[in-house]
N, C-alpha and C positions, 0 to 999 in steps of 0.2 A: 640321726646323723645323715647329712646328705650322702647321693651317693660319689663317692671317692673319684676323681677325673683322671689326676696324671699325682704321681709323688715322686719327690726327689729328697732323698735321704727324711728327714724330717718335717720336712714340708711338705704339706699336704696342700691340693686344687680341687675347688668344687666350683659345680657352675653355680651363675650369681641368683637363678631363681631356686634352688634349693637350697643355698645359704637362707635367703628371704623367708624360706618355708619353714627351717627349721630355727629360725630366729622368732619368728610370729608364732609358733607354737609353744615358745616359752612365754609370753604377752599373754597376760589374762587380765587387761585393762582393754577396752573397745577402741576408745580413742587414740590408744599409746597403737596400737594395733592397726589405726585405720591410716596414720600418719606416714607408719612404716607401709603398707601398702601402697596406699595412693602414692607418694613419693615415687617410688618403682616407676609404677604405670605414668605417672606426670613425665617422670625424665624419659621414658621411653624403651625402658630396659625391656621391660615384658609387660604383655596385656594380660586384662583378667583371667582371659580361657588358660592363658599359657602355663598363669601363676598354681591354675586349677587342677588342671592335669598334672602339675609338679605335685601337689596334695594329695592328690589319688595316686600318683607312684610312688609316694610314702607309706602309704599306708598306715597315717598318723591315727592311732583314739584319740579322743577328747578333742576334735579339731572341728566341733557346733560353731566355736566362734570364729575361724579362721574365714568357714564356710562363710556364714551369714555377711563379713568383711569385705569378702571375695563378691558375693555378691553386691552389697553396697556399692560398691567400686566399679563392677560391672555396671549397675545401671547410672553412675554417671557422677558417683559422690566423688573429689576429688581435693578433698583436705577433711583434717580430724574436724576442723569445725562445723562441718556440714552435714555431718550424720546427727541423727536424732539422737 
């Protein structure tokens, strides 16, 4: 779970790269995975490094393939059709 921003009664606020973070660690499809990445980065919300460091303050397990997406996207992939 991301970490917690601001709550008001039942509502809860998170920032929108660790919603991304911890949305993409339920994604264990590559492509479903790179869509929701790239996207992010296309509109401008957050860059790869940023998305990165949000992954590292999780301190997610099993997160091989968030990494290796993360990368992809860092070096310039920028939709699911264009990864290998």
């Amino acid at each position: 779970m991301p970490k917690l921003v601001a709550a008001n009664g039942e509502i809860q606020l998170v920032l929108v790269a660790g919603a991304v973070i911890d949305a993409g660690l339920a994604i264990r499809n590559r492509r479903e995975l790179r869509a929701l990445i790239a996207g992010v980065v296309q509109r401008g919300h957050y860059t790869p490094t940023e998305l990165t460091a949000e992954l590292e303050q999780s301190r997610a397990r099993n997160a091989s393939l968030m990494r290796s997406v993360l990368a992809e996207v860092a070096q310039g992939i920028r939709s699911a059709p264009e990864g290998i």
